[in-house]
Wavefront OBJ file of the C-alpha trace (Angstrom):
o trace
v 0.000 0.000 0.000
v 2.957 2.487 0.435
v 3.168 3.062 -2.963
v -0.584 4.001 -3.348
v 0.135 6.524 -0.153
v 3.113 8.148 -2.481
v 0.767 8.775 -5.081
v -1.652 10.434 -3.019
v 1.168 12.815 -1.207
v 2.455 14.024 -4.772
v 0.108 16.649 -4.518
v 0.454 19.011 -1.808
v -2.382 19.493 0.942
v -3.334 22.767 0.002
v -3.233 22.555 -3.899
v -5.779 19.579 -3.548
v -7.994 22.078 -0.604
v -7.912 24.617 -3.861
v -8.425 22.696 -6.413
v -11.981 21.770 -4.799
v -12.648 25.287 -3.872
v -12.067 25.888 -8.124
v -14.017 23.153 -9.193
v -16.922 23.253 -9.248
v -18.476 20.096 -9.952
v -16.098 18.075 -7.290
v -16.664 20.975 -4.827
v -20.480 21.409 -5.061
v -20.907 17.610 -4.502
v -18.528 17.713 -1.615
v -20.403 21.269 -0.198
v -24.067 20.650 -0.961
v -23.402 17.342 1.644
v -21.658 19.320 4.751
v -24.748 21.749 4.274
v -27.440 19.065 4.297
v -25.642 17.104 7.063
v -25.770 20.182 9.290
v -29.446 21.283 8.062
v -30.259 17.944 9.304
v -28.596 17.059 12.105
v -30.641 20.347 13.391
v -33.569 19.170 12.063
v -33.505 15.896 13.399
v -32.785 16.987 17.226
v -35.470 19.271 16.674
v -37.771 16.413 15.737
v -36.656 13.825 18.226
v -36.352 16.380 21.472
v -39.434 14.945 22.819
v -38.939 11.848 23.269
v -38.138 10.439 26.089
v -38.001 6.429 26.281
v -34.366 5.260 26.243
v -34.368 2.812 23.590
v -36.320 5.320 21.191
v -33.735 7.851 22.503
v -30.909 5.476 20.938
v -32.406 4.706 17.760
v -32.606 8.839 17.169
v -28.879 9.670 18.296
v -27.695 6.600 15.897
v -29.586 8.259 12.912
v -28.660 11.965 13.596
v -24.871 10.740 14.014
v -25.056 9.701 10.629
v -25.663 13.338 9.597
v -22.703 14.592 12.603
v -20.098 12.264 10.684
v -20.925 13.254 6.969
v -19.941 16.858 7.966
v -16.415 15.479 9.494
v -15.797 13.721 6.505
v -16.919 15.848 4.029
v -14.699 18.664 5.686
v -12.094 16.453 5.623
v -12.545 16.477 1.785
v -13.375 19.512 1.391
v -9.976 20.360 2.973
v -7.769 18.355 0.902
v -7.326 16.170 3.589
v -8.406 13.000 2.689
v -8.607 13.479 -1.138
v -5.505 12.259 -3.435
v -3.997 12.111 -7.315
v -3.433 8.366 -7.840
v -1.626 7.007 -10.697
v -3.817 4.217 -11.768
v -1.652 0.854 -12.740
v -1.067 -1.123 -16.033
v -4.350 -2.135 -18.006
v -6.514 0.492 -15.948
v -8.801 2.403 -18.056
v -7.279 5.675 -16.959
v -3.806 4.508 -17.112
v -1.689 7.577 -17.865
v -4.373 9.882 -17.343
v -3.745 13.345 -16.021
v -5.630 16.061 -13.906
v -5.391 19.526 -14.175
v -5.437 21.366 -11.060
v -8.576 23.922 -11.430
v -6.907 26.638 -9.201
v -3.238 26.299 -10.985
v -3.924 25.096 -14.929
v -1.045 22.733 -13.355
v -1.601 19.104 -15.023
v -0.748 16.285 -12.446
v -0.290 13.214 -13.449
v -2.994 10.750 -11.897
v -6.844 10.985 -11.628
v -8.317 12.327 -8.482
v -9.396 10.225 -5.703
v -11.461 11.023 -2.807
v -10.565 8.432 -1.052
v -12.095 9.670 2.452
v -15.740 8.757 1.217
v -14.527 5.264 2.370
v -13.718 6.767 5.948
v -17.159 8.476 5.602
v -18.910 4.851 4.811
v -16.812 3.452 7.706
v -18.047 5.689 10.422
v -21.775 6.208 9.224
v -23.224 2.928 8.049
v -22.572 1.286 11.080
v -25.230 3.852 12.704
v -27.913 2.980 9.587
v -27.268 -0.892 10.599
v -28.157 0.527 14.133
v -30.710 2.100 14.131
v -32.161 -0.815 11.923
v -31.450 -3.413 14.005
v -33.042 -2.071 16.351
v -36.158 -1.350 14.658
v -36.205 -4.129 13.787
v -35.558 -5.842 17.666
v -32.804 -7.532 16.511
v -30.518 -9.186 18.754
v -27.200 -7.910 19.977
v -25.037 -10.557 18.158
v -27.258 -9.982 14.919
v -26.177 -6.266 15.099
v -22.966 -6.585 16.293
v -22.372 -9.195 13.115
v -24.233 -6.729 10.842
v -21.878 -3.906 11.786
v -18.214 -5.555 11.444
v -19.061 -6.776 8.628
v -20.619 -3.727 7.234
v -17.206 -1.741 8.681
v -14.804 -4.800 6.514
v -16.948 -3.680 3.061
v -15.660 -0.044 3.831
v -11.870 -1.002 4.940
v -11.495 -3.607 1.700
v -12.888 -0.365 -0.450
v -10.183 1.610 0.871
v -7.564 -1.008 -0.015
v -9.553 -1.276 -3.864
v -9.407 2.371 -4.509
v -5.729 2.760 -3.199
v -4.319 0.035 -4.483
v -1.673 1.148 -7.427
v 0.345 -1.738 -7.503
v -1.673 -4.311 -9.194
v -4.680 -3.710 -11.326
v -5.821 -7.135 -10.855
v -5.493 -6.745 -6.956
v -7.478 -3.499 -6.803
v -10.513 -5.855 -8.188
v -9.840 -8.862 -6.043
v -10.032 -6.245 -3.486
v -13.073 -5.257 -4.363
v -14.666 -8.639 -4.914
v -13.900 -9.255 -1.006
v -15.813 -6.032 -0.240
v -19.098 -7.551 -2.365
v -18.140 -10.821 -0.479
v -19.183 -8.934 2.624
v -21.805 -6.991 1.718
v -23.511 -9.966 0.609
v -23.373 -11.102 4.254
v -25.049 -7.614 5.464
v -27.254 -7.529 2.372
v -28.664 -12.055 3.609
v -28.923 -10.014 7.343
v -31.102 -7.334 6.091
v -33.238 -9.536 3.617
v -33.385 -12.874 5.754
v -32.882 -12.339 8.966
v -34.068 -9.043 10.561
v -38.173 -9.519 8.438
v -37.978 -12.334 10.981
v -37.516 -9.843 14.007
v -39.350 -7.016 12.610
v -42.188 -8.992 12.192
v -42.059 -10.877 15.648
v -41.390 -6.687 16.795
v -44.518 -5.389 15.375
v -42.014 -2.973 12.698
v -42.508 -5.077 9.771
v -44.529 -1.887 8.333
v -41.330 0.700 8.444
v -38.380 -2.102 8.550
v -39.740 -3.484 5.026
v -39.089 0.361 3.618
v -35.810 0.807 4.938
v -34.481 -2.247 4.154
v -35.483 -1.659 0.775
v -34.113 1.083 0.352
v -30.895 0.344 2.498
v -30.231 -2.832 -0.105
v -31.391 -1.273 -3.682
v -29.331 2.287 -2.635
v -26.130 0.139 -1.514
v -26.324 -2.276 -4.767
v -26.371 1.316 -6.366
v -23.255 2.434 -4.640
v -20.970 -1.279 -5.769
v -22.333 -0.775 -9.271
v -21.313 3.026 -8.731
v -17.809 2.182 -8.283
v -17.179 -0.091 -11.199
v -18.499 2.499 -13.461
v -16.861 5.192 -11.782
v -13.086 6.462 -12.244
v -11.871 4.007 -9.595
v -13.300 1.022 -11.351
v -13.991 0.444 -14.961
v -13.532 4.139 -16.131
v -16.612 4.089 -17.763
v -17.677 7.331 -16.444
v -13.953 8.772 -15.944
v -14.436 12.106 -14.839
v -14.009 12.319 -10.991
v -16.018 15.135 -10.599
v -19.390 13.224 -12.080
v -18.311 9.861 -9.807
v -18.233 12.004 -6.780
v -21.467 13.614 -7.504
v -23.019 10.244 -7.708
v -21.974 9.257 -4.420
v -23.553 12.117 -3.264
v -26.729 11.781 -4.745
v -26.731 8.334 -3.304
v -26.285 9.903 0.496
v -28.755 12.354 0.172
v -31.370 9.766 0.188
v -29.122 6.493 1.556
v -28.291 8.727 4.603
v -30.763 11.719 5.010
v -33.900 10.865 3.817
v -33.407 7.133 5.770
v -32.417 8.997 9.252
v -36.037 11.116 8.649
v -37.580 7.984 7.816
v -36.152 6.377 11.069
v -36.694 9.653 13.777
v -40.295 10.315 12.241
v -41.340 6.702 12.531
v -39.491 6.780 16.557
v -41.515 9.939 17.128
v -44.736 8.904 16.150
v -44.551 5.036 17.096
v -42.441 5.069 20.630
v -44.563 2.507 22.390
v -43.409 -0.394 19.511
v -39.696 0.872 19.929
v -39.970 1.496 23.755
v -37.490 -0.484 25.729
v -39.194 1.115 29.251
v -37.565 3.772 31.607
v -35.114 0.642 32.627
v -33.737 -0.037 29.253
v -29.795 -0.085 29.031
v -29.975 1.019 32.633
v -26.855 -0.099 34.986
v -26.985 -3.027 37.128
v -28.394 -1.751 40.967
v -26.688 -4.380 42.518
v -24.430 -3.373 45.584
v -20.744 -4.765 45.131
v -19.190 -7.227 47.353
v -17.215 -6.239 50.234
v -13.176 -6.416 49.763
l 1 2 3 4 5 6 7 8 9 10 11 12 13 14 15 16 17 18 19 20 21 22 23 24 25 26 27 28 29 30 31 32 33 34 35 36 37 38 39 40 41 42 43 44 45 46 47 48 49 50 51 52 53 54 55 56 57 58 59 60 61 62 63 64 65 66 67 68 69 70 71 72 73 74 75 76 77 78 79 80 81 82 83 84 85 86 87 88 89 90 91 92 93 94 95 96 97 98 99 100 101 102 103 104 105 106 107 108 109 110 111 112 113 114 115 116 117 118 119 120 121 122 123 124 125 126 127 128 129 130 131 132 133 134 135 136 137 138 139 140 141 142 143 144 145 146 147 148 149 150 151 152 153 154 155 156 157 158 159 160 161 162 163 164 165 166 167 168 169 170 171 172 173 174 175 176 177 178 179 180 181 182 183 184 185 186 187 188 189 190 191 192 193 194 195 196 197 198 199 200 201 202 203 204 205 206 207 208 209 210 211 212 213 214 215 216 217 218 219 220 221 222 223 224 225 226 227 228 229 230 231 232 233 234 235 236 237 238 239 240 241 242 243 244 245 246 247 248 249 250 251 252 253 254 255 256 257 258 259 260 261 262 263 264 265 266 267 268 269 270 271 272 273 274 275 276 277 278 279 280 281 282 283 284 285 286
């Protein structure tokens, strides 16, 4: 991987933070999200400040923390921070291609790569797998299976889009990634119906699953179109702005979904005023 991390530093820091501030197809799609995130992470507070049951309490702060990571990410690629020029290897479609920075008229050689959408993915989905889970009343090992798989998808995209070495590698990368989405993907289709339906949920889980699985499948084919896969659609600027389209409504519109189903349906999410409550046991004498 230290080869891919050489590409990305070849670039400095601040020519990549002014290159998105000049363009302004990669920079609307990174700035339309850290607006939206903080409209609703607001909004969502707002919505959810009345309730009080603990468990309907948790399923809120998991969605609205979706929203309160997009805007650390984003800013992290809106800084230059976690965005990079990669050189793409032998029998890549944009092998040899070149960028020219916006802010400069400098040409690079390499294809841009905003590489901290994976970090983004990392941090946030977890929280959608969450908050669905426990919709859905889900048990804990369910979840907690859900979620590390959910977290190796993101990691194993990371290592797909940074890989330089091996264009062969940055594919069986990525086939690992679909290996374990297809294990979320069997959790959210098989498994959790079961729960929602035993929960009383079925009516709200069988939307957001839905649109959980069709909006992910959207994001995998994404990528092998995009400039980090096939190079079908090779312009970096257009790839990013389909990842964002996909989190306005994989991210934002689901959290709404989530909060205004807690608000209005408490007493089939309530866990009672004990829920998640520590132990009142008094400890042994030493």
């Amino acid at each position: 991987m230290s080869q891919a991390f050489d590409a990305v530093m070849q670039v400095s820091q601040t020519d990549l933070f002014r290159h998105v501030l000049n363009d302004p197809v990669i920079g609307s799609s990174i700035w339309v999200n850290i607006g939206v995130a903080g409209l609703t992470l607001l909004f969502f507070a707002f919505l959810g400040r009345n309730v009080e049951d603990p468990r309907g309490q948790l399923i809120i702060v998991s969605a609205m923390f979706v929203s309160a990571v997009s805007i650390v990410s984003y800013s992290g690629l809106a800084s230059g921070l976690t965005i990079g020029i990669l050189e793409m290897p032998n029998g890549h479609a944009l092998e040899g291609a070149t960028t020219t920075l916006s802010h400069s008229g400098q040409t690079v050689e390499g294809t841009v790569s905003l590489w901290g959408r994976y970090l983004t993915w990392a941090f946030s989905t977890p929280f959608i797998l969450l908050s669905l889970g426990l919709i859905a009343g889900s048990n804990l090992t369910k979840i907690f299976t859900a979620i590390i798989f959910d977290v190796g998808i993101m990691i194993t995209g990371l290592a797909a889009a940074l890989t330089t070495s091996s264009h062969m590698m940055r594919w069986f990368w990525y086939a690992i990634s679909c290996a374990f989405f297809l294990v979320v993907v069997y959790i959210l289709l098989v498994q959790w119906p079961e729960d929602a339906k035993a929960a009383g949920t079925s009516d709200i889980f069988s939307t957001l699953k839905l649109l959980t699985v069709v909006l992910w499948f959207g994001y995998t084919v994404w990528w092998a179109l995009g400039n980090e896969g096939t190079g079908v659609i090779a312009s970096s600027g257009i790839t990013s702005w389909g990842y964002s389209a996909f989190d306005l409504v994989a991210k934002y519109f689901f959290s709404f979904l989530v909060i205004n189903y807690v608000v209005n349906n408490t007493d089939r999410v309530s866990g009672g005023a004990e829920y998640g409550a520590t132990s009142e046991a008094i400890p042994a004498d030493d």
